[in-house]
The first five atom37 places (N, CA, C, CB, O) and aatype in JSON, in Angstrom:
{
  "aatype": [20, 20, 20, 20, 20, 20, 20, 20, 20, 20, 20, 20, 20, 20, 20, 20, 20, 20, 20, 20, 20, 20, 20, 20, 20, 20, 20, 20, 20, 20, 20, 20, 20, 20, 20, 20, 20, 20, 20, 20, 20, 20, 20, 20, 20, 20, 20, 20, 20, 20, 20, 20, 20, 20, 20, 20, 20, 20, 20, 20, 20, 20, 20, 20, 20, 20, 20, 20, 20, 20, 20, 20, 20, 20, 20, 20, 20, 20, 20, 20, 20, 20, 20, 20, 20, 20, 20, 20, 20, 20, 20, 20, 20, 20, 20, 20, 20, 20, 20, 20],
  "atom_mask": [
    [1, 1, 1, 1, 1],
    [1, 1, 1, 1, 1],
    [1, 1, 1, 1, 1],
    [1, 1, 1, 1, 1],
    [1, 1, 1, 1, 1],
    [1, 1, 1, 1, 1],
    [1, 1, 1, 1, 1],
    [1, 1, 1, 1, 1],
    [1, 1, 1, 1, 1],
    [1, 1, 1, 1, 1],
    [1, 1, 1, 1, 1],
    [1, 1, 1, 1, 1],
    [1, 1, 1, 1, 1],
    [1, 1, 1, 1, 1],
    [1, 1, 1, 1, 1],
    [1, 1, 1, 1, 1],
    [1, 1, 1, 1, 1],
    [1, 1, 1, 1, 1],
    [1, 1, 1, 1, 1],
    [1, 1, 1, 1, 1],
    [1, 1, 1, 1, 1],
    [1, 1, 1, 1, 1],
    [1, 1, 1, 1, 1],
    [1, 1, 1, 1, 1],
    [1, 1, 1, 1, 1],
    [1, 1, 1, 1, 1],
    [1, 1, 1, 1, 1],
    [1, 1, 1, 1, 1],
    [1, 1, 1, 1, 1],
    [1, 1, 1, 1, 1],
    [1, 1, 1, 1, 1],
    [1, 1, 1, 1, 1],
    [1, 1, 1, 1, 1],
    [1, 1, 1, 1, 1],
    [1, 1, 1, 1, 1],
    [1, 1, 1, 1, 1],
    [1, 1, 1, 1, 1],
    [1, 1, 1, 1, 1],
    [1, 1, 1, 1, 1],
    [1, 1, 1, 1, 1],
    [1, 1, 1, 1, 1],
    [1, 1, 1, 1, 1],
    [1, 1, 1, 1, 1],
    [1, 1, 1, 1, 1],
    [1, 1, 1, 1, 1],
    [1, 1, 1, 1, 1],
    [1, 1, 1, 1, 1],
    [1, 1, 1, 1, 1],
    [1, 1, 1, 1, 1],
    [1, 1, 1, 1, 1],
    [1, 1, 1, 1, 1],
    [1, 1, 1, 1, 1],
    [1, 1, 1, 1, 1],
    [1, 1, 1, 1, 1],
    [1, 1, 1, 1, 1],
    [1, 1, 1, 1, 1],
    [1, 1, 1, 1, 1],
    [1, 1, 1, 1, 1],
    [1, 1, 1, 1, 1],
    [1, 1, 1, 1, 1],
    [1, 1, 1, 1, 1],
    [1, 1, 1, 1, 1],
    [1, 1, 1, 1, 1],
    [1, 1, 1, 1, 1],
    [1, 1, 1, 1, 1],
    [1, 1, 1, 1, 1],
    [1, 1, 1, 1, 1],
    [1, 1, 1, 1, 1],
    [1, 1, 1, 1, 1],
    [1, 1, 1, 1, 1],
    [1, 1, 1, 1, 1],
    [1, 1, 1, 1, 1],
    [1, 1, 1, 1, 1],
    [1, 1, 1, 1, 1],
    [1, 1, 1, 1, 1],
    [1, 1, 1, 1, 1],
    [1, 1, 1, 1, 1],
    [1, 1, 1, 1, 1],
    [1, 1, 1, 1, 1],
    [1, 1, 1, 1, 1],
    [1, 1, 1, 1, 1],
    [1, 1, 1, 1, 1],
    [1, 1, 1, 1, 1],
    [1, 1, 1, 1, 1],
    [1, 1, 1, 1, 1],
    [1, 1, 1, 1, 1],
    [1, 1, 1, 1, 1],
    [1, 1, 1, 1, 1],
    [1, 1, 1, 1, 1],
    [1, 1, 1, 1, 1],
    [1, 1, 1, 1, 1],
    [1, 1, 1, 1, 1],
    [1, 1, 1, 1, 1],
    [1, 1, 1, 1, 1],
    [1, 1, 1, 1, 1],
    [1, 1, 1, 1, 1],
    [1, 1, 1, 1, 1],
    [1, 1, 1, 1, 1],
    [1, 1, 1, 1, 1],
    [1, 1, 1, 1, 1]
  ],
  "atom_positions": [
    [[25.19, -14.84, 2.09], [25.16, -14.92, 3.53], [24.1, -15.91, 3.96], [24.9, -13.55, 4.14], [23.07, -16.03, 3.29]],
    [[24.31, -16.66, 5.11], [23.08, -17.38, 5.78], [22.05, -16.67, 6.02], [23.32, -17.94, 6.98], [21.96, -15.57, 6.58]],
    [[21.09, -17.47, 5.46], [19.99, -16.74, 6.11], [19.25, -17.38, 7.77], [18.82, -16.77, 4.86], [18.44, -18.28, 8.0]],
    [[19.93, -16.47, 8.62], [19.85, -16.96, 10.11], [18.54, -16.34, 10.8], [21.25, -16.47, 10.99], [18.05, -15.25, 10.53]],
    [[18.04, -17.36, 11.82], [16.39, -16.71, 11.72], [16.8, -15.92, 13.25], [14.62, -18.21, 11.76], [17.37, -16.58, 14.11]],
    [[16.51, -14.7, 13.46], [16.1, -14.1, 14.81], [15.33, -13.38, 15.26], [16.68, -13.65, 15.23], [14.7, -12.74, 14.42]],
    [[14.94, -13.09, 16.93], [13.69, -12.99, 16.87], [13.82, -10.93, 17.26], [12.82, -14.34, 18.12], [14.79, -10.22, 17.53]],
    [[12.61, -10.68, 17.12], [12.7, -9.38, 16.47], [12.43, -9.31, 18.28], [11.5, -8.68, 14.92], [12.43, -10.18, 19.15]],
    [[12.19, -7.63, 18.28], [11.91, -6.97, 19.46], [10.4, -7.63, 20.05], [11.88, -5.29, 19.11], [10.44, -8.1, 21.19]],
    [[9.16, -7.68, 19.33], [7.91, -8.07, 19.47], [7.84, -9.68, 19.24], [7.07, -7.25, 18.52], [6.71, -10.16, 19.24]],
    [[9.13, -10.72, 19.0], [8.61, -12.28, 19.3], [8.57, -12.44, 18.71], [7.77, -12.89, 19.77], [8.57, -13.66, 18.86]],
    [[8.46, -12.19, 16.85], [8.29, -12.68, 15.88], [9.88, -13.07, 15.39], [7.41, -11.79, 15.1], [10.93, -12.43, 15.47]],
    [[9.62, -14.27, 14.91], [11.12, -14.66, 14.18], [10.97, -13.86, 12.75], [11.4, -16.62, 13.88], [10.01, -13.62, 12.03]],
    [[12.03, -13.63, 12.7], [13.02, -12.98, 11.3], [13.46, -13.96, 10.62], [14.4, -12.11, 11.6], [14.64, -14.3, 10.76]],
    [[12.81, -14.46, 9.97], [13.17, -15.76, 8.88], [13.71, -15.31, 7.59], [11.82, -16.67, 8.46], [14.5, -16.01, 6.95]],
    [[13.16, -13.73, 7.05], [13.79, -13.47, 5.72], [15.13, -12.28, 5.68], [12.51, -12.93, 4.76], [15.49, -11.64, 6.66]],
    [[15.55, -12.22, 4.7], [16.74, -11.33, 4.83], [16.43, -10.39, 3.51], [18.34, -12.21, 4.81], [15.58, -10.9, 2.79]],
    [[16.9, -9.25, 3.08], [16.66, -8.34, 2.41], [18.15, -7.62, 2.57], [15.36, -7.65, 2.83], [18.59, -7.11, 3.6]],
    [[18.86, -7.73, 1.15], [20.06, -7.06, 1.35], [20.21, -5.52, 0.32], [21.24, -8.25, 0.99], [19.5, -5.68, -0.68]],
    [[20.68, -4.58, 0.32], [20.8, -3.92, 0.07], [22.61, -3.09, -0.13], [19.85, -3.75, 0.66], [23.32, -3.28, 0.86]],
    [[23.14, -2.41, -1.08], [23.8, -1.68, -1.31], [23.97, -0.4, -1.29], [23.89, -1.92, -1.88], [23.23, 0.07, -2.15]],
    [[24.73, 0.69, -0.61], [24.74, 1.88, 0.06], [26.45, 2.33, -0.5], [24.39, 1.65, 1.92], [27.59, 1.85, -0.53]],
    [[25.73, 3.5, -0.86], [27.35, 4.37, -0.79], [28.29, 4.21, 0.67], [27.02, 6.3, -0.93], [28.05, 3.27, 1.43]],
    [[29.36, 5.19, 0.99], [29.36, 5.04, 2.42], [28.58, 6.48, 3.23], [31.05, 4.82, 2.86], [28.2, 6.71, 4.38]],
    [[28.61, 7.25, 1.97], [27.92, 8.41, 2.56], [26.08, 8.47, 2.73], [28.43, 9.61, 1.58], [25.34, 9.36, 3.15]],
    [[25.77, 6.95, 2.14], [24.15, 7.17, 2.85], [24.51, 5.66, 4.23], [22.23, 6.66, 1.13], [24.14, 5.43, 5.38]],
    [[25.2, 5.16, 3.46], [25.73, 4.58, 5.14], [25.74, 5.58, 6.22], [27.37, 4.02, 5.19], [24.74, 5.65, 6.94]],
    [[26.81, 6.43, 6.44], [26.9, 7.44, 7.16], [25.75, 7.86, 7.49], [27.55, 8.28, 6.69], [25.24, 7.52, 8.56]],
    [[25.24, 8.56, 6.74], [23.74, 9.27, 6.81], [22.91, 8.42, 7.8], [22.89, 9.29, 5.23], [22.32, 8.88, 8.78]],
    [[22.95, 6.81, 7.31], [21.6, 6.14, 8.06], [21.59, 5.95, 9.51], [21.33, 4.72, 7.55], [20.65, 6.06, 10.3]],
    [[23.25, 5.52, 9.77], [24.24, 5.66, 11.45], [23.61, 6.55, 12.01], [25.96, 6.2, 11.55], [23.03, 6.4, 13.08]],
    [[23.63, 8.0, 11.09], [23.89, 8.68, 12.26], [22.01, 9.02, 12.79], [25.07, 10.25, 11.86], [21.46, 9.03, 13.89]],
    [[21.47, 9.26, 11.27], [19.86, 9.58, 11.54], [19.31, 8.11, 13.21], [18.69, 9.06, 9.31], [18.85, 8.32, 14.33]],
    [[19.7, 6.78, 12.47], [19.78, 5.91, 13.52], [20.31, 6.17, 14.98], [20.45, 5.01, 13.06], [19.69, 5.95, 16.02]],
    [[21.28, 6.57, 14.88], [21.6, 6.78, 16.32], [20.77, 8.07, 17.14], [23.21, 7.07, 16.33], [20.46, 8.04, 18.33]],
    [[20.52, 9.17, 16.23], [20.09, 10.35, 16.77], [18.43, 9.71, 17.44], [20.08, 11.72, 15.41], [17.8, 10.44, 18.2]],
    [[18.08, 8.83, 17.19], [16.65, 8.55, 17.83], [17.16, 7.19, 18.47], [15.15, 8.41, 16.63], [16.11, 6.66, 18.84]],
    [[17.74, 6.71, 18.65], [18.36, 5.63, 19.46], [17.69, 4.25, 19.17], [18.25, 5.96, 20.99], [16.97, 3.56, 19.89]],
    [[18.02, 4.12, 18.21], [17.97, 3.32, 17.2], [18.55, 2.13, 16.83], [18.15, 3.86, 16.51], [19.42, 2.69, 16.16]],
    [[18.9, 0.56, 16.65], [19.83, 0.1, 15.57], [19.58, 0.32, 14.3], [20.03, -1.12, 15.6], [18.45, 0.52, 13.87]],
    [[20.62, 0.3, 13.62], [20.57, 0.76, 11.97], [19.47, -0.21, 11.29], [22.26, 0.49, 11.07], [18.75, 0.22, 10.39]],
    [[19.34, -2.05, 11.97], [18.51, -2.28, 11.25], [16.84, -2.0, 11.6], [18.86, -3.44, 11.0], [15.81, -2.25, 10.97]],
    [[17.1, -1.37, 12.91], [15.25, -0.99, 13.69], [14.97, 0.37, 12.33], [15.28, 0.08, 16.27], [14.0, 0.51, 11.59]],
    [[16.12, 1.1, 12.43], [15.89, 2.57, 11.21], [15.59, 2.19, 10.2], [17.06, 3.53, 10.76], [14.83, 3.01, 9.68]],
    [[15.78, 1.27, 9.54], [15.59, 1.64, 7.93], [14.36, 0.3, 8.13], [17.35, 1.4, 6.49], [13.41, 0.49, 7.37]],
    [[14.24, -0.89, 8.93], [12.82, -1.6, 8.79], [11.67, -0.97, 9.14], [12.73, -2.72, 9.53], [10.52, -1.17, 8.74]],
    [[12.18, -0.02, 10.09], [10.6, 1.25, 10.32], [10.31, 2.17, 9.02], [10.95, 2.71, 11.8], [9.22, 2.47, 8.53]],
    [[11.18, 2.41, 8.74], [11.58, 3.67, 7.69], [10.43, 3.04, 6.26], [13.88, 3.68, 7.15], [9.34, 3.38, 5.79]],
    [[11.59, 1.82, 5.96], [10.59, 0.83, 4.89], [9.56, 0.99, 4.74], [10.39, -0.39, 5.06], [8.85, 1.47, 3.85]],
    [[9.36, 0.37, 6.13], [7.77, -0.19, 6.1], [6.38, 1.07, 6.03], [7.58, -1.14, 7.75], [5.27, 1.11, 5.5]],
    [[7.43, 2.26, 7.13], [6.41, 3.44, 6.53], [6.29, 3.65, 5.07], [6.82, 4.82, 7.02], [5.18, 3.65, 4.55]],
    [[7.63, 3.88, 4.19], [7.66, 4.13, 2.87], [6.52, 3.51, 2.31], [8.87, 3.73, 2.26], [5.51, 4.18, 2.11]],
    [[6.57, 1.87, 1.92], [5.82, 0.72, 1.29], [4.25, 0.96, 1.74], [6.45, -0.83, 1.85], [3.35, 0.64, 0.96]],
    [[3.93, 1.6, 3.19], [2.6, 1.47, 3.42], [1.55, 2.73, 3.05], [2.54, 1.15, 4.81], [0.33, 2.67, 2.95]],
    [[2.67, 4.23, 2.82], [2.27, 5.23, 2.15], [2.14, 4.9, 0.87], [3.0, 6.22, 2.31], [1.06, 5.15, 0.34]],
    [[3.34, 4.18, -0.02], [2.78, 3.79, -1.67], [1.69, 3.09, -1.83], [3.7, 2.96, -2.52], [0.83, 3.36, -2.67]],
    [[1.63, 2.04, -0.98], [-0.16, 1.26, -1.03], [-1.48, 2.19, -1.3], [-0.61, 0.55, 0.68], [-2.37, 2.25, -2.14]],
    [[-0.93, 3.21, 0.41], [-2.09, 3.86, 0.35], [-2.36, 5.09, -0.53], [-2.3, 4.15, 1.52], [-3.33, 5.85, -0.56]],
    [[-1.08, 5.06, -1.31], [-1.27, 6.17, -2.63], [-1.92, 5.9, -4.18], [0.19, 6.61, -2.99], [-2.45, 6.49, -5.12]],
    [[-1.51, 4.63, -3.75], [-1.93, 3.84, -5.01], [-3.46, 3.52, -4.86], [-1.04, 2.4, -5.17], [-4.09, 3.75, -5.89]],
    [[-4.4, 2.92, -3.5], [-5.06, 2.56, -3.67], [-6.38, 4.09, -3.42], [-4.82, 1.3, -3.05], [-7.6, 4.1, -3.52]],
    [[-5.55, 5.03, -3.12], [-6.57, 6.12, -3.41], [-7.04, 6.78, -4.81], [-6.12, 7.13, -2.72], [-6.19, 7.17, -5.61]],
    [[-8.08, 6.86, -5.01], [-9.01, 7.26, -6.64], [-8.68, 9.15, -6.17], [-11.63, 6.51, -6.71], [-9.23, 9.73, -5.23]],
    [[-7.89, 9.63, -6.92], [-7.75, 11.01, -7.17], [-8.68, 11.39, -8.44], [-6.2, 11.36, -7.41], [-8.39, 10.82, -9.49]],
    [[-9.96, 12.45, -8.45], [-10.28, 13.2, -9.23], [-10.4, 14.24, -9.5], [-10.73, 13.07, -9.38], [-10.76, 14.97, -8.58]],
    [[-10.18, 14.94, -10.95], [-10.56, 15.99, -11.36], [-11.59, 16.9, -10.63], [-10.88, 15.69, -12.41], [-12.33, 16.43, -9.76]],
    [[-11.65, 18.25, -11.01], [-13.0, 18.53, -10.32], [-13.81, 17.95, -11.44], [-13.39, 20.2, -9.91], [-14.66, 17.15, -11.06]],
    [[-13.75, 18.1, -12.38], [-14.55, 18.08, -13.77], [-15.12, 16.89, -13.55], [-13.74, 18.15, -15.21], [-16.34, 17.01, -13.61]],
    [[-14.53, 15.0, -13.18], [-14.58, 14.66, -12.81], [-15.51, 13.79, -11.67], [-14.06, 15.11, -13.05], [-16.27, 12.82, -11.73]],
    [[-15.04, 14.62, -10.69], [-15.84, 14.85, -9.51], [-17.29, 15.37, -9.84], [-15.1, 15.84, -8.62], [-18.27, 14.64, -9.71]],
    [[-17.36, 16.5, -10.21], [-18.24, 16.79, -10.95], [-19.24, 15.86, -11.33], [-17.74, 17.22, -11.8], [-20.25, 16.02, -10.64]],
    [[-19.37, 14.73, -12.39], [-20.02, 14.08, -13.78], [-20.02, 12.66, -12.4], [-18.71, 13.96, -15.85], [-20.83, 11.74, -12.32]],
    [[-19.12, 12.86, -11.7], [-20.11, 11.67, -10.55], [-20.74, 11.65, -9.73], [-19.78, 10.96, -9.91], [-21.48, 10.72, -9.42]],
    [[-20.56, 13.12, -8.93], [-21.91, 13.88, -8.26], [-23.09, 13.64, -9.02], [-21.8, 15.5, -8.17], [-24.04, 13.26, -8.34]],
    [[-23.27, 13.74, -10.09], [-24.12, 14.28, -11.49], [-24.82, 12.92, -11.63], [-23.08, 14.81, -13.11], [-26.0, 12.59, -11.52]],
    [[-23.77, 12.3, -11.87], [-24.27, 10.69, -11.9], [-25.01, 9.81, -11.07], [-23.35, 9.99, -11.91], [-25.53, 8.79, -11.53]],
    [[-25.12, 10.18, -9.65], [-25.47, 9.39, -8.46], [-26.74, 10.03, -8.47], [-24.52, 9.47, -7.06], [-27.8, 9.4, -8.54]],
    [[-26.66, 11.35, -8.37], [-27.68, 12.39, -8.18], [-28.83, 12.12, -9.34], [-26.96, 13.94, -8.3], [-29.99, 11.86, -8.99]],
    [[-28.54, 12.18, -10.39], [-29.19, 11.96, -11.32], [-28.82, 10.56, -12.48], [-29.14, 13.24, -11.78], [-28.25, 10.55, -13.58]],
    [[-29.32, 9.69, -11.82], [-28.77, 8.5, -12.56], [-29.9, 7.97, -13.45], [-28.24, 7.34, -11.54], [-31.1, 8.11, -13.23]],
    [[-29.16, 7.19, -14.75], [-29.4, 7.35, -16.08], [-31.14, 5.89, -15.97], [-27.49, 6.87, -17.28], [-31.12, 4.79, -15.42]],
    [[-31.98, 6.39, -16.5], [-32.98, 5.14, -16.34], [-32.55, 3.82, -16.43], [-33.96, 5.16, -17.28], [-31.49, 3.47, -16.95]],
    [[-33.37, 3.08, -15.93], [-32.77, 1.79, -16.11], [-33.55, 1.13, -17.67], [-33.11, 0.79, -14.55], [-34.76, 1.31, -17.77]],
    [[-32.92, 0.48, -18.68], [-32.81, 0.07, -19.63], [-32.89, -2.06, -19.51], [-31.47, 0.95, -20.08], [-32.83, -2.92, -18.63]],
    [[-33.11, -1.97, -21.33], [-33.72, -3.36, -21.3], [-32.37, -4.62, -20.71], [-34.35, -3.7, -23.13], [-32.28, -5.6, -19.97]],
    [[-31.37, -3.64, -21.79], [-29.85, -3.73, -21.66], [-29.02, -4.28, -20.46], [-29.42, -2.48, -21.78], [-28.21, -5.21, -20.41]],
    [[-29.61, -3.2, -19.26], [-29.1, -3.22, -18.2], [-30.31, -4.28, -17.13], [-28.81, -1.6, -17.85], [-29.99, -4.6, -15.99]],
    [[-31.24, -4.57, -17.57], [-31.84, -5.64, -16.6], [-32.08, -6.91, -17.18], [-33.14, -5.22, -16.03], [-32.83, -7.81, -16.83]],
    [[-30.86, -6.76, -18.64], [-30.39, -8.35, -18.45], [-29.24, -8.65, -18.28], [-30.62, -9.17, -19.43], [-28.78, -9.78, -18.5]],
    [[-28.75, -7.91, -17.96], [-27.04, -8.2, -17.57], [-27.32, -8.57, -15.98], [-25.73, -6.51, -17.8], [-26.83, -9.59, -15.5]],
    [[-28.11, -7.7, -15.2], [-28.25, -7.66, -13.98], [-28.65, -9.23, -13.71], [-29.25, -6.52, -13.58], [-28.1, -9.93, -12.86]],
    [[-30.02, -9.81, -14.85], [-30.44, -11.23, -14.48], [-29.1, -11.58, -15.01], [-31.92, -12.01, -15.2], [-28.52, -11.26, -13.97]],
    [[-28.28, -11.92, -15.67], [-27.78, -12.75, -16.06], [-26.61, -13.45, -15.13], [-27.51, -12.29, -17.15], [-26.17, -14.6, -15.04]],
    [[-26.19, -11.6, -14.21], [-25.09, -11.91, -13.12], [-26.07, -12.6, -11.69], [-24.11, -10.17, -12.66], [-25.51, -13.02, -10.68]],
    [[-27.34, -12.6, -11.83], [-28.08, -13.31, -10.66], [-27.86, -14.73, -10.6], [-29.55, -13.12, -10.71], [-27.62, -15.54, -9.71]],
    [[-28.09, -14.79, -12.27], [-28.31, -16.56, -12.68], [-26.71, -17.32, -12.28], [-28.69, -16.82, -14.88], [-26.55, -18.46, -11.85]],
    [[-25.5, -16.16, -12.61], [-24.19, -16.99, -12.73], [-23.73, -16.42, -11.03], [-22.9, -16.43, -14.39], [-22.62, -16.58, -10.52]],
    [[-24.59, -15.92, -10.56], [-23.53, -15.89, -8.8], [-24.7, -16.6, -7.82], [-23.04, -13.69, -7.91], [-24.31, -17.21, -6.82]],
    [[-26.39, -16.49, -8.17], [-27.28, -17.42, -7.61], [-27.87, -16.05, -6.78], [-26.57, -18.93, -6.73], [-28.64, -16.26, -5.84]],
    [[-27.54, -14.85, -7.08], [-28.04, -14.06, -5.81], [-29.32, -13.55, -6.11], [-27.12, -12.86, -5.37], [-29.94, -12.89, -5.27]]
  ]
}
């Protein structure tokens, strides 16, 4: 199909296209969920998307821990390990290679 540019509800042109394959019964399904909030089919499923895609981001970019976990980094902050010869030359070394 062409890819024909139009402009969305908010002014922005629609330059890309995204096609997809559907039974007819999630066809059906999407009509009607679409229509019941008054909708076009493609306003339903680009809202729908975009919620989906922006919950996986924000699932992905959240750190889930253990208590145990949780725990040993409370532990850690609270009581953090001396500083070593080890660790204050790595520290100069990342001064020397970023200048800070």
């Amino acid at each position: 199909m062409a890819n024909v540019a139009s402009k969305s509800a908010r002014g922005r042109t629609r330059a890309q296209r995204l096609e997809t394959r559907v039974t007819a019964e999630q066809k059906t399904l999407i009509e009607h969920a679409a229509a019941l909030q008054g909708r076009t089919v493609t306003d339903f499923v680009l809202t729908s998307v975009q919620d989906a895609a922006r919950r996986a981001i924000e699932e992905h970019q959240q750190i889930e821990l253990s208590v145990r976990d949780s725990q040993a980094f409370v532990d850690a902050l609270l009581n953090p390990k001396p500083v070593n010869d080890r660790l204050r030359d790595t520290v100069r070394r990342y001064r020397e290679a970023t200048g800070v």
